[in-house]
N, C-alpha and C positions, 0 to 999 in steps of 0.2 A: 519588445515588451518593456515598458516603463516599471520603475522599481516602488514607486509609488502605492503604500497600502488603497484598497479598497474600501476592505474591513480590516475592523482593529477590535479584537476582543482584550477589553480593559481591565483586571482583575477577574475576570470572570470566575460566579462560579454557579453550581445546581444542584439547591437538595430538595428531596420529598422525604419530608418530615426529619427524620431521622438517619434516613443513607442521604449521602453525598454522592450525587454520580457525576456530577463535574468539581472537581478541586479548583482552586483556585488558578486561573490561568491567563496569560498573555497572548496571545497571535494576533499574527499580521498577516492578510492574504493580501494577495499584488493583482495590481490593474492584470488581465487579462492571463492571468494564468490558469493550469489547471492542477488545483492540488486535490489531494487524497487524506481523507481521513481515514486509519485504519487501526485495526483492533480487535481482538476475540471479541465474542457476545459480553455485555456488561460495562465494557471499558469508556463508555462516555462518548463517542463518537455520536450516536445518533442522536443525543441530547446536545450534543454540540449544534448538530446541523438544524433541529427542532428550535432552539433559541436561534440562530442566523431567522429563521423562515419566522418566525412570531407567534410559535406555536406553543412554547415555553418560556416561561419571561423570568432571568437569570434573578439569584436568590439577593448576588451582590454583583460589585462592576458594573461596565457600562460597556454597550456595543455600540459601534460607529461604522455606518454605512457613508460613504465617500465625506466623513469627516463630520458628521452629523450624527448625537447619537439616537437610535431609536429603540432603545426599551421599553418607550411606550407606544410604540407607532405600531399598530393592528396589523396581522399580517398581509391585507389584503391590499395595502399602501404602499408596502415596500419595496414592489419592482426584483420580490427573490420567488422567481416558480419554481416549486419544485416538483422532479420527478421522481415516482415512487414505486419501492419494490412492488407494488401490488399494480400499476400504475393509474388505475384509479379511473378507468378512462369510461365514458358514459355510453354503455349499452345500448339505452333508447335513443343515441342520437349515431349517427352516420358518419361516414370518417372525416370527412369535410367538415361535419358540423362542430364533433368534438374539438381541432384543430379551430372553429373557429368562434367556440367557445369566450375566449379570453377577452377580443374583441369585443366582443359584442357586450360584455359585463362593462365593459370602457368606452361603452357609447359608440364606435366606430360603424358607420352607416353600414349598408346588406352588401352596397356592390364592393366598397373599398376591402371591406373584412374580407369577401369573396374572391376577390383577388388578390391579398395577401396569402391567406389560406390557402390558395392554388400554388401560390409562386412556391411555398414552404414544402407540399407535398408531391412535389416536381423536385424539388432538392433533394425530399427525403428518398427518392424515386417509388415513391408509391401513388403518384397521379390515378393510374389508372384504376385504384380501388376508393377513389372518391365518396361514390356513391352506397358501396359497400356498407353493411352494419359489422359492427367490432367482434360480433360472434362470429363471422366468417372468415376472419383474419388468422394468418399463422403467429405464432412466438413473436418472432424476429419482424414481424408486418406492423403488430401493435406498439412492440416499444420502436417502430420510428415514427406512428401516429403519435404517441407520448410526447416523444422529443419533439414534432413539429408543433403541438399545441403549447408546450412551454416557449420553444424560440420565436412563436411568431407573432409575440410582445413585444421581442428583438430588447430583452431587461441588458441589466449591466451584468447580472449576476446569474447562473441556473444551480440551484441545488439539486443533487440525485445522490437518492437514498436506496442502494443496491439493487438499481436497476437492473443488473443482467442475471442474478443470482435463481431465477426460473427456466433459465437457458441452459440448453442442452452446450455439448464442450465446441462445439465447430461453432455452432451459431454466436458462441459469446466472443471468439474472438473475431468474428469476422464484425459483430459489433463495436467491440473494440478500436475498432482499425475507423467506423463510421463515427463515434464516438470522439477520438484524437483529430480528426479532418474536422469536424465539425466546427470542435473549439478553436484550431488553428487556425481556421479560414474567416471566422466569424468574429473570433479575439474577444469571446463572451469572458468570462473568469467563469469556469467551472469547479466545483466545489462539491466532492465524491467521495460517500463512505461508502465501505465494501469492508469483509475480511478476506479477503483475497491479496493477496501476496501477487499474484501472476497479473491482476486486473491494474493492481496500484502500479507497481513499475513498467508497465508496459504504457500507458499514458499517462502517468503526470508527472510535471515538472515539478514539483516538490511533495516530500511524502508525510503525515505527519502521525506517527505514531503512538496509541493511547492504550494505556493501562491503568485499571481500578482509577478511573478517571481523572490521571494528571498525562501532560504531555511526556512522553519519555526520549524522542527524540524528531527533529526537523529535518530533513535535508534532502538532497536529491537522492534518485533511487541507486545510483552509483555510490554515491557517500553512504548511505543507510548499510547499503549490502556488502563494503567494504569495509567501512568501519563502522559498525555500532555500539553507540555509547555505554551502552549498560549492557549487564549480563541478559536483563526481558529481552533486550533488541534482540540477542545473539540466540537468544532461546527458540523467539515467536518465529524468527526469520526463518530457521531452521538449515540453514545452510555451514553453517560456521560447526567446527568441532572445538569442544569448551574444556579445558583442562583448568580446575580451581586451586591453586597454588597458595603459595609466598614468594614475595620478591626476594633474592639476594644476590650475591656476585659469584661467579663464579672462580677457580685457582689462579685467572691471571687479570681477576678484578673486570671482567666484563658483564653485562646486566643479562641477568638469568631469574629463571620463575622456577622453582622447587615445587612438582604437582608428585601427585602417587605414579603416574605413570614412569617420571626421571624428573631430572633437573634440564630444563632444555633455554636455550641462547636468545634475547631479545635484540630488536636491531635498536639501538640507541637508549639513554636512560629514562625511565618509567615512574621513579618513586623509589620510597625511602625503604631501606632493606627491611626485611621481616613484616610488608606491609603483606594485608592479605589482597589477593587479586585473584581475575580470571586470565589465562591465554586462549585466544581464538585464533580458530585456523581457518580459512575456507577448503571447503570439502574438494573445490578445482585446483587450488593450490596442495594436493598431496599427492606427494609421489610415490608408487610403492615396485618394491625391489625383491627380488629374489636373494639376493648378494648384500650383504653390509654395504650400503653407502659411504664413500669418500669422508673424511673429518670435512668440518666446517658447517654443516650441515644437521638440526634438529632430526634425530632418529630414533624410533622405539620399534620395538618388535611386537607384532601382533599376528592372532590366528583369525582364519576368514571363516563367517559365520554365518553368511547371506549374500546375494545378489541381485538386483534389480535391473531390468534391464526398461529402457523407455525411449524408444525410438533411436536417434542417433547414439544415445548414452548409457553408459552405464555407471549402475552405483555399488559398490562394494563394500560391506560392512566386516568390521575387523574389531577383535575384542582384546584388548591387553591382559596379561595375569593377574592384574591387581581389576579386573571388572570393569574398565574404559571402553566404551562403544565408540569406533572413529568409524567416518563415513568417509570415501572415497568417490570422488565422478568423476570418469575422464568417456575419454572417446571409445571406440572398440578397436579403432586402428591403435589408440595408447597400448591396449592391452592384449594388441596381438599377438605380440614376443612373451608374455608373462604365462606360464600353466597355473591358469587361479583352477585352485579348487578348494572346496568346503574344506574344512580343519585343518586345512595347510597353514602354515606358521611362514610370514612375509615380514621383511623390515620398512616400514613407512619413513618419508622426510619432507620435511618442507625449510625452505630457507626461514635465517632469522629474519628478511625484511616484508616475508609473509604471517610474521606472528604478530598477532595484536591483542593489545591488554586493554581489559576492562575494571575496572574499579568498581562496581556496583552490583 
């Protein structure tokens, strides 16, 4: 995959009237990747994707499609289809036909479209409902008639605007999985809002994170879930446990964070003492112990106040005296040796080079 943008959003920004739901912003997507835009309800994401497709024409800035910008260029010029949560797809016409929809607005003769559109719904492996009308199709039948009628333009770009989000839980990952094959095999650049947490890092190679309409962080879904930049990341992601501190040193001048729960040990220096910060933990990097844990090691005492359990895992909530809810998730073989029980009072740790500080 070349590193080369595709699209370049320039300054971008998007207001109606009075709100601004896209701030000013910069991004670059890459030949042939697939990213994720993500976000609660609100956060500009789908206005993002709505100005890429030419359905929204940005307030300022300039967008560039493979180096050419097109702000003014109609949507129906620019080679961006996109798929849609509702998907949109035309009842009075047949499956074949909707699929070969695109084509045919593009001038492409009866036989060629026709066998394009085969070759597509043989990919999608829904050949056999051809002839079919869209009312007799299941969930999972439709959105790959959707997906065939956008790719077999074979554009440079596919937009999809929370495509699986009427899908039951099995169906969507198994879309998922059809979803990731697709763009790998095809080397489209896909460009994917969801709020889903599970949908973004399970397919795409860069994730980009949006709140009250600025970007808050870019990165892979490894870098996102390990370290996120700001307190929002650490919040939305919902994985990380958040202790809001001050930085300062601790008795033998090593870098430590002062929260209400204790004063607990940073691996390397962070910032200028007495600044304010957050420490984040991941809730798989906490260890919890029956016994006082060994020196060297971040420990606070806390009572268990919940359990969750979800397939191989389990999650364990624990509350400190001063009112800190810490989450735990390990394995059930972790927690074989351990007698958890409600109100039992446990000492948690996690090393200092699983503590990560956020500024923001």
């Amino acid at each position: 995959m070349t590193q080369d943008p595709l699209v370049s959003f320039e300054g971008v920004a998007k207001r109606f009237g009075t709100y601004t739901a896209v701030q000013k912003m910069d991004l670059d997507i890459r030949q042939g990747e697939f990213l994720a835009l993500m976000g609660s309800s609100g956060c500009g994401k789908t206005t993002t994707l709505r100005m890429l497709a030419g359905l929204e024409a940005p307030s300022e800035g300039i967008i560039r499609l493979s180096g050419k910008p097109i702000n003014d260029l109609p949507s129906w010029s620019r080679d961006t289809p996109m798929v849609w949560q509702s998907l949109a797809l035309f009842p009075f016409l047949s499956v074949i036909e909707n699929v070969e929809f695109a084509l045919k607005m593009r001038g492409m003769g009866r036989a060629e479209r026709r066998a394009r559109a085969e070759q597509w719904l043989d990919r999608m492996q829904i050949a056999e409902f051809a002839d079919r009308n869209i009312s007799q199709l299941s969930g999972g039948q439709r959105q790959r008639v959707a997906l065939a009628r956008s790719l077999v333009v074979e554009p440079q770009i596919l937009l999809l605007d929370e495509p699986l989000s009427a899908l039951d839980a099995a169906l969507k990952v198994r879309m998922q999985s059809v979803l990731k094959q697709l763009q790998r095999e095809t080397g489209i650049t896909f460009v994917y809002v969801t709020h889903s947490q599970s949908e973004a890092f399970s397919m795409a190679d860069r994730v980009v994170i949006m709140s009250r309409g600025r970007i808050e962080q870019i990165g892979t879904p490894q870098e996102i879930y390990r370290t996120p930049r700001t307190r929002f990341v650490a919040d939305f992601l919902g994985s990380s446990n958040i202790f809001p501190g001050t930085l300062q040193a601790d008795a033998q001048g090593r870098a430590a964070i002062a929260t209400d729960s204790g004063t607990f040990l940073l691996d390397g220096q962070h910032g200028a003492a007495g600044q304010a910060a957050s420490l984040t933990v991941l809730d798989t990097r906490m260890q919890v112990h029956e016994q006082r844990p060994a020196p060297g090691v971040n420990a606070v005492e806390a009572r268990m106040i919940g359990e969750e359990f979800t397939g191989a895992t389990a999650t364990l909530y624990f509350e400190t005296p001063r009112g800190q809810e810490i989450r735990v998730q390990k394995s059930h073989e972790d927690l074989a040796d351990l007698s958890v029980a409600m109100g039992r009072s446990f000492h948690l740790s996690w090393s200092p080079a699983d503590s990560h500080l956020v500024h923001e």
